[in-house]
C-alpha positions as CSV (number, residue, x, y, z in Angstrom):
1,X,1.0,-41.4,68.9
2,X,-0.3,-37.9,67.5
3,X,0.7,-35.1,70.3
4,X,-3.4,-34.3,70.2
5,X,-3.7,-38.1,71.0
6,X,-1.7,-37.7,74.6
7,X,-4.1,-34.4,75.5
8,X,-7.4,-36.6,75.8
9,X,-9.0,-35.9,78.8
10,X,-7.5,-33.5,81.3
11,X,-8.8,-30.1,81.3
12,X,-7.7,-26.6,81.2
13,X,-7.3,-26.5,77.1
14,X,-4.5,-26.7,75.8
15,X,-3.3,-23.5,75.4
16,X,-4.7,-21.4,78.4
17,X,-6.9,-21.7,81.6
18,X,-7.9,-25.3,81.3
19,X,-6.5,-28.7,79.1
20,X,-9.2,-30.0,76.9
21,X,-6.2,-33.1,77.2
22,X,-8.7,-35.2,74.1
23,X,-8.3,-36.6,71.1
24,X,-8.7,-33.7,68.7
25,X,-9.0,-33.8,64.8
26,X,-7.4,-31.3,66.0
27,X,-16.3,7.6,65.8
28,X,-16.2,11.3,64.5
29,X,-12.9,12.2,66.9
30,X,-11.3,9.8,65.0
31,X,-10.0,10.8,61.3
32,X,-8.4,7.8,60.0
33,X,-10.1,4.2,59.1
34,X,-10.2,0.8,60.7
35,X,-8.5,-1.4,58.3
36,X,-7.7,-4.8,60.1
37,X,-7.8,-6.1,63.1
38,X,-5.7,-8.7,65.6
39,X,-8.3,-11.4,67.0
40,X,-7.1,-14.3,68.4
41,X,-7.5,-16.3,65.1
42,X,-4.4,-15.1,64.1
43,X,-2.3,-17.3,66.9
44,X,-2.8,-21.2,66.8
45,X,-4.5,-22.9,69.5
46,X,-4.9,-19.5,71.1
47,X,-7.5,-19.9,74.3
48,X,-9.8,-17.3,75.3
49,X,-11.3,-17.0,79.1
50,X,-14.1,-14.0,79.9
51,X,-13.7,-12.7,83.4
52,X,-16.5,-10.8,84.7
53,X,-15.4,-9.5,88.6
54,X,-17.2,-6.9,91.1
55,X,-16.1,-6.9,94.4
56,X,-16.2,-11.0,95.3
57,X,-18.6,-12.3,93.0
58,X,-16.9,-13.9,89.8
59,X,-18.7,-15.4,86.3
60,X,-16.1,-17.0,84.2
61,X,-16.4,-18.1,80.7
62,X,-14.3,-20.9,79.4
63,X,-14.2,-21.1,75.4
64,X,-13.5,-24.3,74.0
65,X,-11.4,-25.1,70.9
66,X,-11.8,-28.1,71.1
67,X,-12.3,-30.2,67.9
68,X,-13.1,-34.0,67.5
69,X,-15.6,-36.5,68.7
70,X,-17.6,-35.3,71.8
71,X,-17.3,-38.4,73.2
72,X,-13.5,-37.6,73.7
73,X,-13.7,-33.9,75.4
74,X,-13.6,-33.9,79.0
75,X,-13.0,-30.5,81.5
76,X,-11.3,-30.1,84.6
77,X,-10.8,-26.8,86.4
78,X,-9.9,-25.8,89.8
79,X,-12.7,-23.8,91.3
80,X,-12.8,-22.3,95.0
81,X,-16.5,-23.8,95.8
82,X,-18.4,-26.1,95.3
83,X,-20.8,-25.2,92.7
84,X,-24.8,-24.9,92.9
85,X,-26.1,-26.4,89.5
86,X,-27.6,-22.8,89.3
87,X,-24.2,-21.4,89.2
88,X,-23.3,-23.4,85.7
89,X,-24.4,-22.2,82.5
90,X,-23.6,-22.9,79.0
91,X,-22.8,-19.8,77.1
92,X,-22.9,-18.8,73.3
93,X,-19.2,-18.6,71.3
94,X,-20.7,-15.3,69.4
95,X,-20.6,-13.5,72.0
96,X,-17.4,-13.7,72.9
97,X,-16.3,-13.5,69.4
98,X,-18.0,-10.4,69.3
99,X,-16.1,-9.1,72.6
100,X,-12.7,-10.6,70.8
101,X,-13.0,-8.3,67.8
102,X,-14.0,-5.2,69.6
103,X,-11.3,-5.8,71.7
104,X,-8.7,-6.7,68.9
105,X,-5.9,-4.5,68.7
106,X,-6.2,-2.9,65.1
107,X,-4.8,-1.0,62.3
108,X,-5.8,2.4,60.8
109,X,-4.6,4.3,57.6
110,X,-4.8,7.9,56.8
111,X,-4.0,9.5,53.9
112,X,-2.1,12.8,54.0
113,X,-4.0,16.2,52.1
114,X,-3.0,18.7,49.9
115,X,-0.3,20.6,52.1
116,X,-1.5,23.8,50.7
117,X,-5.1,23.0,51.5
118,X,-4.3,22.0,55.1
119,X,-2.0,25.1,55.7
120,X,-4.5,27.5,54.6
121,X,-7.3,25.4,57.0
122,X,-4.6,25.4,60.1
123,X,-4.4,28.7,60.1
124,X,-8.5,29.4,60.3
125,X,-9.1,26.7,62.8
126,X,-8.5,26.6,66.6
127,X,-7.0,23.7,67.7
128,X,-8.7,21.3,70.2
129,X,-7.2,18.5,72.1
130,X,-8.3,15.0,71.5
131,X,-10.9,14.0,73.3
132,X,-21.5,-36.4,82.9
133,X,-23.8,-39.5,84.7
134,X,-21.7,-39.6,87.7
135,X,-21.9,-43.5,87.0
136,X,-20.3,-42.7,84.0
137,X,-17.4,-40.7,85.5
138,X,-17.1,-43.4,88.1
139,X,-18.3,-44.7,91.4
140,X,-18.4,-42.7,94.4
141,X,-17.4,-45.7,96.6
142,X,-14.8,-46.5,94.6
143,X,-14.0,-42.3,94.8
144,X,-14.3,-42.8,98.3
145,X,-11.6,-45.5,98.9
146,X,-9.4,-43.1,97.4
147,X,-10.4,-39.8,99.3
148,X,-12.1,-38.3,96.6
149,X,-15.3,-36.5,97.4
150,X,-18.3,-36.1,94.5
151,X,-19.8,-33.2,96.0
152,X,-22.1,-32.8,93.3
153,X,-23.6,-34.0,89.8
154,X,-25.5,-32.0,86.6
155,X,-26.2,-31.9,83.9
156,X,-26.3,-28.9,81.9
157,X,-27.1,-28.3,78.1
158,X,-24.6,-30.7,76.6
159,X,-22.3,-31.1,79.7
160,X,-22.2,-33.4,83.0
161,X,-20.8,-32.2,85.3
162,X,-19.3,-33.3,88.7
163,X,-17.5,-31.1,91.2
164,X,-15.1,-33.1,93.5
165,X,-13.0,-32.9,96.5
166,X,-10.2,-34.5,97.4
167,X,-8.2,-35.8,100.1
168,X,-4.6,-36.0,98.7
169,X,-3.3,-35.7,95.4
170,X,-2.8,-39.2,94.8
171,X,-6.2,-40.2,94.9
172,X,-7.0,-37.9,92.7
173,X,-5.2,-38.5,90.4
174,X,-5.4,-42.6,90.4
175,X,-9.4,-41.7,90.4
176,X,-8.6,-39.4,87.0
177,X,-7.0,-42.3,85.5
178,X,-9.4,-45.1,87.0
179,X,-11.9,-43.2,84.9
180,X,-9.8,-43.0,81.7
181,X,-8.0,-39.5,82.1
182,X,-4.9,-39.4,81.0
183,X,-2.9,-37.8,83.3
184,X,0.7,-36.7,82.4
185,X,3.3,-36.8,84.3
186,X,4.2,-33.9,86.8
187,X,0.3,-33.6,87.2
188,X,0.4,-35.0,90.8
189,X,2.5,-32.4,92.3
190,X,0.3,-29.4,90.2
191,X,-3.0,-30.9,91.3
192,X,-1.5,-31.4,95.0
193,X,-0.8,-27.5,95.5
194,X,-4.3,-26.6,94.2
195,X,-5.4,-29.3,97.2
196,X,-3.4,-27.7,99.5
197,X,-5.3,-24.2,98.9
198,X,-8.6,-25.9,99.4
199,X,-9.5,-25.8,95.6
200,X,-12.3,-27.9,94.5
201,X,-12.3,-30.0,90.7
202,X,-15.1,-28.9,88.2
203,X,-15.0,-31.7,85.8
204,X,-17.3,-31.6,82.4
205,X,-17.8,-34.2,79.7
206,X,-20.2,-34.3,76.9
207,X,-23.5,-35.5,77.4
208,X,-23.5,-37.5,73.9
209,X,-28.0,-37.4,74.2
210,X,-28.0,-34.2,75.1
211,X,-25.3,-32.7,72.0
212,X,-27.1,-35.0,69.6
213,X,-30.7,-33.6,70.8
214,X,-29.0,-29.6,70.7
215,X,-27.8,-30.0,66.9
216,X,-25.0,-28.2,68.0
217,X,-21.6,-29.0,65.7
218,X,-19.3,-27.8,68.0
219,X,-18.9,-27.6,71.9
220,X,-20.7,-24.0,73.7
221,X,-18.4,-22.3,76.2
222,X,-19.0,-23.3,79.8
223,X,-19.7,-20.6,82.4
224,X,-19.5,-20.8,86.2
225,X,-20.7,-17.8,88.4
226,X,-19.3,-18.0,92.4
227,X,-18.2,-15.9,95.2
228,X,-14.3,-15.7,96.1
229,X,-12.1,-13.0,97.7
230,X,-9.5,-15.0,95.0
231,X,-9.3,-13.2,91.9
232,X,-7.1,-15.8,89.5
233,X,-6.6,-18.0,86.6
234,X,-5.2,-21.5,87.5
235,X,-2.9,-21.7,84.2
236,X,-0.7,-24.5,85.7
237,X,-2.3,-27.2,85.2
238,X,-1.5,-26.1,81.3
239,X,1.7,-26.4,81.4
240,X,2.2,-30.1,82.8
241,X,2.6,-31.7,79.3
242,X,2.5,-28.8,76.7
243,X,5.2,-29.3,74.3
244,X,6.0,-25.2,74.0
245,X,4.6,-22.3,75.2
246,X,0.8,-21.5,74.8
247,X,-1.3,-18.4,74.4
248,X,-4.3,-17.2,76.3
249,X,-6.3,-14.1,76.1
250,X,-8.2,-12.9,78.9
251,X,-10.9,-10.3,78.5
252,X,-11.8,-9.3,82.7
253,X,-15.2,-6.6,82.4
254,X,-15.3,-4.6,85.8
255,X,-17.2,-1.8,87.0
256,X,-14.0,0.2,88.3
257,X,-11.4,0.2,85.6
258,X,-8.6,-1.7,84.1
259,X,-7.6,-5.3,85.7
260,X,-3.8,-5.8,85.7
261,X,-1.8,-9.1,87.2
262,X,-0.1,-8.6,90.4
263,X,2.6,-11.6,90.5
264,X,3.7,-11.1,87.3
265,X,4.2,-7.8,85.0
266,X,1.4,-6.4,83.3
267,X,3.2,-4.4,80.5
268,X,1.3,-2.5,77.7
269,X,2.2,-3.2,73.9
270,X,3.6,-0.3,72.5
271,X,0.7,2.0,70.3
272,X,0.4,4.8,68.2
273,X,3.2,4.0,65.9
274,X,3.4,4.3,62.4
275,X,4.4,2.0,60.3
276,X,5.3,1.5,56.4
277,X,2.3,1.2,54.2
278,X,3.1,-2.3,52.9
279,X,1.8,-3.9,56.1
280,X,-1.5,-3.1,55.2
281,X,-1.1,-6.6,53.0
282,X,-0.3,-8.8,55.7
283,X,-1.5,-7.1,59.1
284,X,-1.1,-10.2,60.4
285,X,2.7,-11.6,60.2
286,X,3.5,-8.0,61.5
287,X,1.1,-8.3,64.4
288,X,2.5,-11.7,65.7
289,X,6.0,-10.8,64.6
290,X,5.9,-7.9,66.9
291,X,4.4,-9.9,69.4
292,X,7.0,-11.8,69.7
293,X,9.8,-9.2,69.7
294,X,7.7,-7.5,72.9
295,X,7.9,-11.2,74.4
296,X,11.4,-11.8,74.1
297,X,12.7,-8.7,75.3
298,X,10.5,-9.3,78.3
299,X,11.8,-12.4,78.5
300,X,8.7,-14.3,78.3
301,X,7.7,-13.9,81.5
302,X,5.2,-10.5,81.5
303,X,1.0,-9.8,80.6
304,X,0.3,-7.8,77.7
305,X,-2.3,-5.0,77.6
306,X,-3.8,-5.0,74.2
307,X,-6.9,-3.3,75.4
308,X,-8.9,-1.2,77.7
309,X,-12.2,0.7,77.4
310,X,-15.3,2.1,78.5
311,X,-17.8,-0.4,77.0
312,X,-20.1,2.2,76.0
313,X,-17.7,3.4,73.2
314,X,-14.8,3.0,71.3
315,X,-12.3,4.9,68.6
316,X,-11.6,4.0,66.5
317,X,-14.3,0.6,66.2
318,X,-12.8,-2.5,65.2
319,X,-16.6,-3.8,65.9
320,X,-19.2,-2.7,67.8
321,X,-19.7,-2.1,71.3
322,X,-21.5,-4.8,72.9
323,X,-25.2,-4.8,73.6
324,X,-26.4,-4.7,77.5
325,X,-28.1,-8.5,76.0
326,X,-24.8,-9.2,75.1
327,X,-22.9,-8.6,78.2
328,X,-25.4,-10.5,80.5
329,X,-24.6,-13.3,78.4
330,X,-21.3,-12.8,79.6
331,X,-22.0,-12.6,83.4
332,X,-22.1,-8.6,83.6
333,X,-24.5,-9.0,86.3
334,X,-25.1,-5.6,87.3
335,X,-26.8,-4.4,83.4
336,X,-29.9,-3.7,83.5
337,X,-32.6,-6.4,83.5
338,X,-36.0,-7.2,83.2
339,X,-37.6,-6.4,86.5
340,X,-34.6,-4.8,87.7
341,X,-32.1,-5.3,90.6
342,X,-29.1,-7.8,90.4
343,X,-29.2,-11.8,91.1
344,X,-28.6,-13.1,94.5
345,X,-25.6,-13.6,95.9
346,X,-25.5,-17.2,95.1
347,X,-24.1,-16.1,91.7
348,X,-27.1,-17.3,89.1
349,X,-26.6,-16.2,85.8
350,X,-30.2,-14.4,85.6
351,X,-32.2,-14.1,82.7
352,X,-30.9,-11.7,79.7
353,X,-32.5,-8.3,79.0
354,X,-34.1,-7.0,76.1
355,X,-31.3,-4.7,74.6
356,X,-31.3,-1.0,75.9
357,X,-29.9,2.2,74.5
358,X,-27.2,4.2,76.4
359,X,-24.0,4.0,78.4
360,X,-23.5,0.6,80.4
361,X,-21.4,1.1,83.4
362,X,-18.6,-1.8,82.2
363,X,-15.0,-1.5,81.6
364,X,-13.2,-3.9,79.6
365,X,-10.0,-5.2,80.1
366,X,-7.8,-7.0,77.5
367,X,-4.8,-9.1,78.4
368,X,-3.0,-11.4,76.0
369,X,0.1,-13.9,77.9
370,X,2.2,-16.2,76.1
371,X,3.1,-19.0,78.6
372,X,5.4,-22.0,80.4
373,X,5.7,-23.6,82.8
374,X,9.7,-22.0,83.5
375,X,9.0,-18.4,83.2
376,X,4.9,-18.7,84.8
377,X,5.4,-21.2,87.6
378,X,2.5,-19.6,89.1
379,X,-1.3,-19.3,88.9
380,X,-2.5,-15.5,86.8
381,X,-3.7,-13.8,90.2
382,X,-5.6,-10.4,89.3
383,X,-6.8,-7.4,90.9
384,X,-9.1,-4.7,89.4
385,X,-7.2,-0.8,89.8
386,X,-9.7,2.1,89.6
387,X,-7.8,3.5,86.1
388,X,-10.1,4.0,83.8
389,X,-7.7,5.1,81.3
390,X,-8.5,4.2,77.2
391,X,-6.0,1.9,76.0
392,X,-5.8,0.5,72.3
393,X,-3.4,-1.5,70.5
394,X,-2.9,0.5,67.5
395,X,-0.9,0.7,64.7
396,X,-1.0,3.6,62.0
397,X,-0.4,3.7,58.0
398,X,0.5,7.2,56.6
399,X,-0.4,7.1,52.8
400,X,1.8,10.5,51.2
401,X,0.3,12.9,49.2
402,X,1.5,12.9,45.8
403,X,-0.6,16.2,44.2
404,X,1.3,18.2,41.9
405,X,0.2,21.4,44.3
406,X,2.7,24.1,44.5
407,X,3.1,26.2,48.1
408,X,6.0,26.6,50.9
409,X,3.9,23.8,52.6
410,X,4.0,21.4,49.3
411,X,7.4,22.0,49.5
412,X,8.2,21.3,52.8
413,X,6.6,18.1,52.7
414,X,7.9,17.0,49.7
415,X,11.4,17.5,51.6
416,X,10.2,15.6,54.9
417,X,8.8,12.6,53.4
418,X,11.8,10.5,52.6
419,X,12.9,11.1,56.1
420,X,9.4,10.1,57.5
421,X,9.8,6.9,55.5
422,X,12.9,6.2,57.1
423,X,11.3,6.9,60.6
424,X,8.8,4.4,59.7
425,X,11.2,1.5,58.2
426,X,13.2,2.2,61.6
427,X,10.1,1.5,63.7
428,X,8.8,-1.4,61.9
429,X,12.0,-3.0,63.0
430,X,12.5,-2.0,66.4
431,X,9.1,-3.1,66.7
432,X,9.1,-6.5,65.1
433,X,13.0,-7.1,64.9
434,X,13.1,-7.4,61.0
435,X,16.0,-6.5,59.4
436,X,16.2,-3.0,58.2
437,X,17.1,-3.7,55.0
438,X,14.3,-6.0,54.1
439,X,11.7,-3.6,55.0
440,X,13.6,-0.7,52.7
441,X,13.4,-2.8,49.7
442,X,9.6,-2.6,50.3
443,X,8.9,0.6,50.9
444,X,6.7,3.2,48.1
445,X,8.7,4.7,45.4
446,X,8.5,8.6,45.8
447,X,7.5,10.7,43.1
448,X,10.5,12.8,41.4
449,X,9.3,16.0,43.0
450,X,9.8,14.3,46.1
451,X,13.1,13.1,45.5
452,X,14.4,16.1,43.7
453,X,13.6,18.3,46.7
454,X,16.1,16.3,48.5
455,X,18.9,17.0,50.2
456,X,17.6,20.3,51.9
457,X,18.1,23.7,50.4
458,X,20.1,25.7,52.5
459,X,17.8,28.1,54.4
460,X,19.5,31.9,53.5
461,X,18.7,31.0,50.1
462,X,15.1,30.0,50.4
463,X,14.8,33.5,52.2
464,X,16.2,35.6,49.4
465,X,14.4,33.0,46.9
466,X,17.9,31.9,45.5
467,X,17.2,28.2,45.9
């Protein structure tokens, strides 16, 4: 049986917060330029999950990946509430791929000048710092019986939705598989511990009228908005029957600042490097080999900061900012609406603003975990810091200058180069484990001038002009 076949209808996505377990067919401070950027498209099966949090109220968007007949998706998510059929929305997957890319960590090039220019320019300038039916999903007497509660029933856009309780972990789970959820096995004891917290079940199928009314080719994100003094991500249920480890990306928009993990290690990727000039071709393989180089010598068990930033800017711009219409699609529920004021504290997802110009009081955070169940045998629990410190994933080509100019300066960075290409080789490795050898054999050709002003002339006789 296909491994896709054995993920039909569990939820949580396989990959991050939630198992879609179905049958799947499967700026002017800035000097340099945005060449490529790392979204999430460059890691398989990669799940995304939008986090909007200010002081208890959450709105949490789930992005499907989910591929396949409708008929086969099905959802199912711890939550802390019930949920109000005001609190569930169906969301729109260009938005968040729009928060992905200006998110994505990137890479920039510059290209060196004329030394003799730039020393002549240095020395005029000042220097300035840097700136479902529920018959459908089954009976509720039957539910009942077996001590599970349906607390409540929608349906919204494509999706039915029930919420349930439960008793005991083995009545939930016989009533998941009474209803034609395949439940693997270790699920009992994972679904149990959320039951022991007091968790409630969102569960979401396809409404096949409803999709085929929409037009819609693929599934919309779901979105719930609720109150909680729990700030978390309940990955486990993810790991019962994955057959390696899975990646999730989790972009958390606060008013305060950054968002970091506290039960685990929230580490940030290593930025500002610069790197050899061939990596420009394939941006890519170097951003996932370093990945996993940072991941192993963590040990796999730490949260990556890729990203975090005032929403109301960015430098350099892999995309841009997003528009206050944008972000209440999201859940930023403080942004400036129609009529003003927030929603009520039932956590309604009110109705989106015509776009405004100007700052927007939102900080985005971006985290990026590769995951098990060994090495993350607990639920992502979250608290929001007030560091508003910039953070960017950034990686930095240095094309050379290769002018025939003539000057002390020409000549002093005709002598440094080869050794700056040697800094850069050295990097790439330590960064992405490569072997140093490999990268070497790729790196530019220097022009003669370059080479033949290598070794170093001994500095008495530059002085006297002997050299």
């Amino acid at each position: 049986m296909p491994r896709n076949a054995l993920f039909r209808m569990l939820g949580l996505a396989a990959a991050a917060l939630w198992l879609s377990l179905a049958m799947a067919a499967s700026s002017s401070a800035f000097c340099g330029f945005y060449v490529a950027k790392a979204d999430t498209k460059i890691f398989n099966e990669a799940s995304q999950v939008v986090l909007v949090r200010d002081e208890d109220r959450t709105v949490l968007t789930m992005v499907n990946d989910f591929r396949g007949e409708p008929s086969e998706f099905a959802l199912v998510v711890p939550v802390p509430t019930v949920l109000e059929e005001g609190q569930i929305h169906v969301g729109d997957k260009a938005v968040v791929d729009h928060l992905d890319a200006y998110t994505s960590p990137r890479l920039v090039e510059y290209f060196d000048e004329d030394p003799c220019r730039r020393d002549e320019y240095m020395r005029r300038q000042r220097v300035f710092p840097e700136a479902a039916a529920a018959d459908g999903l089954g009976g509720a007497a039957r539910a009942k019986a077996l001590g599970v509660t349906i607390e409540a029933t929608y349906t919204v856009g494509e999706y039915d939705i029930l919420i349930l309780s439960a008793t005991q972990s083995a009545g939930l789970e016989t009533w998941l598989r009474e209803n034609d959820y395949r439940i693997p096995d270790g699920a009992s004891a994972v679904l149990g511990s959320y039951l022991k917290q007091g968790m409630k079940f969102f569960v979401a199928r396809v409404n096949l009228e409803e999709h085929g009314k929409l037009g819609f080719q693929t599934l919309r994100p779901l979105q719930i908005a609720f109150e909680s003094p729990k700030f978390m991500l309940p990955i486990r249920l993810g790991t019962v029957n994955a057959d390696g480890p899975q990646e999730l990306f989790v972009y958390a928009l606060t008013r305060t600042g950054r968002v970091e993990t506290t039960n685990y290690r929230t580490v940030k990727l290593p930025t500002g490097t610069e790197i050899p000039t061939f990596v420009k071709d394939d941006f890519a393989t170097f951003y996932r080999a370093m990945f996993d180089e940072q991941t192993r010598r963590e040990r796999g068990a730490a949260v990556f900061l890729e990203y975090a930033w005032d929403m109301g800017w960015c430098d350099p711009c892999a995309a841009d900012p997003l528009t206050p219409a944008e972000l209440r699609q999201l859940g930023v529920f403080w942004v400036d609406a129609p009529g003003g004021g927030e929603p009520g504290k039932g956590g309604r997802i009110a109705p989106m603003p015509v776009p405004m110009p100007g700052p927007v009081d939102v900080f985005v955070t971006r985290l990026h975990v590769r995951y098990d169940r060994d090495r993350f045998p607990e639920d992502l629990v979250f608290q929001t810091t007030g560091d508003r410190t910039n953070f960017q994933g950034r990686y930095v080509l240095r094309h050379a200058w290769t002018g025939d100019a003539e000057c002390e300066a020409a000549t002093a960075y005709r002598r440094e180069l080869p050794k700056r290409l040697e800094r850069e080789a050295q990097a790439l490795a330590n960064l992405t484990g490569w072997e140093i050898d490999d990268i070497r054999r790729k790196l530019p050709e220097l022009p003669d001038a370059s080479r033949a002003a290598d070794p170093e002339v001994p500095w008495w006789q530059r002085l006297w002009g002997e050299g």
